[in-house]
C-alpha positions in Angstrom: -49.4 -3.3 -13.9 -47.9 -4.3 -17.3 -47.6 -7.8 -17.8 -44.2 -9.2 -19.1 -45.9 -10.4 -22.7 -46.4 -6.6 -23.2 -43.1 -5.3 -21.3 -41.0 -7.6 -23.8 -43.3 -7.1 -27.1 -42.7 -3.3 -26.4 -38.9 -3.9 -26.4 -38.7 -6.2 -29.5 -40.8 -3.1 -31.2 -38.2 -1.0 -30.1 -35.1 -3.1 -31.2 -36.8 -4.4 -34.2 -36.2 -7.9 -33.2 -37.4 -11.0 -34.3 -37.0 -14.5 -32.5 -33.6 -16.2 -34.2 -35.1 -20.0 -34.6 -31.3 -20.8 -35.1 -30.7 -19.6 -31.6 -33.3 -21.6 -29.9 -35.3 -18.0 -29.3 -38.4 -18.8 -27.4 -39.0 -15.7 -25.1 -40.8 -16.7 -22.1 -43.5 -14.0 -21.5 -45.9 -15.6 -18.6 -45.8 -13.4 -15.4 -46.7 -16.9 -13.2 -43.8 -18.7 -14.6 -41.1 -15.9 -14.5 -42.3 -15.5 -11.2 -42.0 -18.5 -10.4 -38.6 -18.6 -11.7 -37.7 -15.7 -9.5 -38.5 -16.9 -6.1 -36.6 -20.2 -6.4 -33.4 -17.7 -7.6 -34.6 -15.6 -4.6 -34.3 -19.0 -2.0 -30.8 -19.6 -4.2 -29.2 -16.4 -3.3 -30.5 -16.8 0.4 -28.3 -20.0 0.7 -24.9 -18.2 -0.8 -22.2 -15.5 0.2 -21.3 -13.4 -2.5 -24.6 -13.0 -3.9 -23.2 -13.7 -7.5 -25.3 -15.1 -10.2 -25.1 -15.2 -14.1 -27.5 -15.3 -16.7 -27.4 -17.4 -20.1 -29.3 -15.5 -22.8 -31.2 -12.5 -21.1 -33.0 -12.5 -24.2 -35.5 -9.5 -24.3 -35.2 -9.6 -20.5 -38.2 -11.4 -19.1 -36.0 -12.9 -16.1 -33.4 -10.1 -16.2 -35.6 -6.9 -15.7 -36.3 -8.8 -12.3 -32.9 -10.2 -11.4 -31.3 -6.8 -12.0 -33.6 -5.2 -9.2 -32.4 -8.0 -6.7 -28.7 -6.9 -4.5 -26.7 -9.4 -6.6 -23.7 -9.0 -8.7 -25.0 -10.0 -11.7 -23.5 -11.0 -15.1 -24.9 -12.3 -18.5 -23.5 -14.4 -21.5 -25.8 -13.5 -24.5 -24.8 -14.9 -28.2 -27.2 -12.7 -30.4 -25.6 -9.5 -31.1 -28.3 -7.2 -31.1 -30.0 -8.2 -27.8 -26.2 -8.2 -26.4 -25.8 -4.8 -27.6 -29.1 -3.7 -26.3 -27.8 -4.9 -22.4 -24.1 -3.7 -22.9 -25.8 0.0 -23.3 -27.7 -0.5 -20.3 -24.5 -1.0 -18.4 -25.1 -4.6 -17.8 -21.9 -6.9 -17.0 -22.4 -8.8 -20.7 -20.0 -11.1 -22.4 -20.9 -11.6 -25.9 -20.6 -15.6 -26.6 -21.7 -19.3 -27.4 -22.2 -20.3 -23.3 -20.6 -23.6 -24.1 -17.8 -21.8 -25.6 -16.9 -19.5 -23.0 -14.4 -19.1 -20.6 -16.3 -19.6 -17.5 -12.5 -19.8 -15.4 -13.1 -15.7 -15.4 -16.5 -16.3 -14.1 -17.0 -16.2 -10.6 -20.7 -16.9 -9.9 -22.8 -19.1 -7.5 -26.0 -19.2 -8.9 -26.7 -19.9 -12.7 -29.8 -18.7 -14.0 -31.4 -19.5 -17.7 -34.4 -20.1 -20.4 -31.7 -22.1 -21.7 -32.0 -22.6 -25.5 -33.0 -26.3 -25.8 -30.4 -27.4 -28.2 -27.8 -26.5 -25.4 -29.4 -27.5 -22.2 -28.4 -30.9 -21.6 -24.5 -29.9 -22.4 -25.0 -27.2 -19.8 -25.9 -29.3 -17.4 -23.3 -31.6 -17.8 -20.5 -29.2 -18.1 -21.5 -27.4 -14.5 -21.9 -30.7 -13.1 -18.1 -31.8 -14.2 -16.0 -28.8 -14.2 -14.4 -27.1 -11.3 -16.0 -23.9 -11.5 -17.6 -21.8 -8.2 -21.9 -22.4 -9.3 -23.7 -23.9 -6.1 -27.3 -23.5 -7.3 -28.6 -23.4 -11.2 -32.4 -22.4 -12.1 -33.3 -23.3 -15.9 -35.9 -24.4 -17.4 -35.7 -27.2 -19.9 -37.8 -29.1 -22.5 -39.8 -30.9 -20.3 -38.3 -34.6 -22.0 -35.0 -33.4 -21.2 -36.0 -32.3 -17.5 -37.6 -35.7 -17.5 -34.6 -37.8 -18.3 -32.6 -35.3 -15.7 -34.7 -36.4 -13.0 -35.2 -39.9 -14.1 -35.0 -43.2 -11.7 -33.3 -46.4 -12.8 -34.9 -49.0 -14.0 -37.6 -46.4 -16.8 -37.3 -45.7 -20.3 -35.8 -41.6 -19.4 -33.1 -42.9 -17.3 -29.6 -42.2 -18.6 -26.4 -41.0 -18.7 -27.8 -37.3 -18.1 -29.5 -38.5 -15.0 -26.8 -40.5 -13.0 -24.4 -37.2 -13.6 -26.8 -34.9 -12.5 -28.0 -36.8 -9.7 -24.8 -37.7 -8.3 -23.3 -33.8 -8.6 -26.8 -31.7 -7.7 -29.8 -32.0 -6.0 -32.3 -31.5 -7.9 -36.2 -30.4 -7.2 -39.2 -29.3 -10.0 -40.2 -25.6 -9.8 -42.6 -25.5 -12.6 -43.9 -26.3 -15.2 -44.3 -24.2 -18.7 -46.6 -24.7 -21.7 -46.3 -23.3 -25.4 -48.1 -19.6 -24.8 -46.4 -19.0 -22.4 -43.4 -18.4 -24.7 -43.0 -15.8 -28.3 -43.1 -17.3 -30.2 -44.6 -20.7 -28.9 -42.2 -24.1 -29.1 -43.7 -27.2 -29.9 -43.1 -29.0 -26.8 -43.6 -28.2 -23.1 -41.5 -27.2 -20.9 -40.0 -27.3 -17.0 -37.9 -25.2 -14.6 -35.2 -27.3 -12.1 -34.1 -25.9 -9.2 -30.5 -27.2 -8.7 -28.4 -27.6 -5.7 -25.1 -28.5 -5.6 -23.9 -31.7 -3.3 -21.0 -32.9 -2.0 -19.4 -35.8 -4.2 -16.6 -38.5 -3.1 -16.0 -38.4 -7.0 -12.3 -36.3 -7.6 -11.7 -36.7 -11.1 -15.2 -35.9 -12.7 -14.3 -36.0 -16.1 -12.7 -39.5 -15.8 -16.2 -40.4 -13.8 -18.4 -38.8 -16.5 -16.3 -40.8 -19.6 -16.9 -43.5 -17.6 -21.1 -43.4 -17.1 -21.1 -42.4 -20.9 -19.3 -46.0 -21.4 -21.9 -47.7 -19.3 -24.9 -46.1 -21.5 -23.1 -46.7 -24.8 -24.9 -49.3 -26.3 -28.3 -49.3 -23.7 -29.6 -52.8 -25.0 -26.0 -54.3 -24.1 -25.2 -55.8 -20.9 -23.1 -53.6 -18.5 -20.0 -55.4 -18.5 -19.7 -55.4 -22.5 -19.8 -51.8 -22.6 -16.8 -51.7 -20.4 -13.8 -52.6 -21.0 -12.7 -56.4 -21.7 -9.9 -56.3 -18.9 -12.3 -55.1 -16.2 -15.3 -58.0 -16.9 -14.2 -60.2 -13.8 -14.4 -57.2 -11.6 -17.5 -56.0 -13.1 -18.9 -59.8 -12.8 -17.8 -60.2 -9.1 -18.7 -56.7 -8.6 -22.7 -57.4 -9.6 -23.1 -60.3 -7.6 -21.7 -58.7 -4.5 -24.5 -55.9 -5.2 -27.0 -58.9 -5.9 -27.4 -57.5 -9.6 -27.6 -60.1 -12.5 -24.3 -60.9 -14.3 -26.3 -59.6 -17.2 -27.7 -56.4 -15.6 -27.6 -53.4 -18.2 -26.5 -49.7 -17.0 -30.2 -48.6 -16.4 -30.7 -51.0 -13.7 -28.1 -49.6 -11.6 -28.7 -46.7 -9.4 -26.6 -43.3 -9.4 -24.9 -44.5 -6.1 -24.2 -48.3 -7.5 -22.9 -46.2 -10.5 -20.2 -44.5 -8.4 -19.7 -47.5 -6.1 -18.8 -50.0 -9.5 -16.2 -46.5 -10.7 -14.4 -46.6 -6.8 -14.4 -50.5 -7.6 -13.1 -50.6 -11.0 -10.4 -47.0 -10.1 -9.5 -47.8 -6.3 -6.7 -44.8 -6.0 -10.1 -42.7 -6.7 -11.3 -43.5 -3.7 -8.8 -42.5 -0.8 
């Protein structure tokens, strides 16, 4: 059987194309870790309806040669021209932009699939876990630092404002992990796939809730209650000692859930 390194070098002969370091090109090419990648999507599309899933950057097709022979209704975004030309002729459903520039209203997908370009992946993350759109289930793979702050507890040096809103939005599980060769060309850091599941959040106004983390993490060597705004220290004070937290506790010592409970405290007509 071929493997994918030669299945995808054959193609990049063909198309006479050349990773785009600008575009965060690293084309995964180990048959394990695409694999890998396709049985979590595979467990993904068990759990929905429509059996709808999008693609960012298909790339030279190491996922999307696979995911094409699955029963889904499947769509891509792809922001290099050439390789989005190459799927457009094959009759692929391919829109031809920046993923964090898109119009994702006009997408109606479940699952979200991607090698996600590393310069991109945390925005991703965030913008799927704040805005109103239809995705129940994301597999990407990450830069493993970035998959580490993601799944970060309180309390250690990788937890932030990217882990409290993914962990209050999705849950989240490892799938696998991904060293240099097994990408063309090979990045300088490893990397790691997340399985993502979407759960149910008391949280309405997501945005508002997101500004509001991102407040908490401004300055991390700050106490809490300085990040915030002045008008709200008393409640934040009384609010800490209720939760048997120090008056000077900083944003990493508080868990995802303390993090929602302290927004509900400080916006009440949020939580009704």
């Amino acid at each position: 059987m071929e493997s994918a390194k030669d299945r995808l070098q054959k193609r990049a002969n063909e198309l006479q194309h050349e990773a785009r370091k600008s575009l965060g090109q690293n084309f995964l090419v180990s048959d394990h870790v695409i694999n890998k990648i396709l049985e979590a999507t595979q467990a993904c599309l068990a759990e929905v309806e429509k059996k709808s899933l999008i693609e960012i950057g298909p790339g030279l097709g190491a996922i999307t040669d696979l995911l094409l022979k699955l029963e889904t209704h499947y769509q891509a975004i792809e922001l290099d021209y050439n390789l989005f030309s190459y799927w457009k002729n094959q009759n692929v459903s391919i829109i031809h932009a920046d993923a964090l520039q898109a119009d994702w209203s006009d997408i109606d997908a479940e699952l979200l699939v991607s090698n996600l370009p590393y310069q991109i992946s945390s925005s991703i993350v965030i913008e799927k876990s704040v805005y109103p759109y239809t995705l129940k289930f994301m597999v990407l793979m990450f830069q493993k630092e970035v998959a580490q702050r993601i799944r970060a507890a309180c309390k250690t040096e990788n937890y932030g404002m990217l882990s409290v809103v993914s962990q209050e939005f999705w849950a989240i599980e490892t799938v696998c992990d991904a060293g240099p060769r097994d990408f063309s060309p090979p990045p300088k850091v490893a990397s790691r796939v997340l399985k993502f599941s979407r759960k149910e959040s008391a949280i309405k106004n997501r945005k508002k809730y997101l500004q509001f983390v991102k407040s908490c993490f401004q300055q991390r060597r700050r106490i809490l209650k300085s990040n915030l705004p002045s008008v709200h220290a008393e409640q934040v004070t009384q609010w800490l000692v209720g939760e048997k937290l120090s008056e000077k506790a900083r944003a990493e010592e508080l868990t995802p859930d303390q993090f929602k409970k302290l927004y509900f405290h400080l916006n009440p007509s949020e939580n009704t």
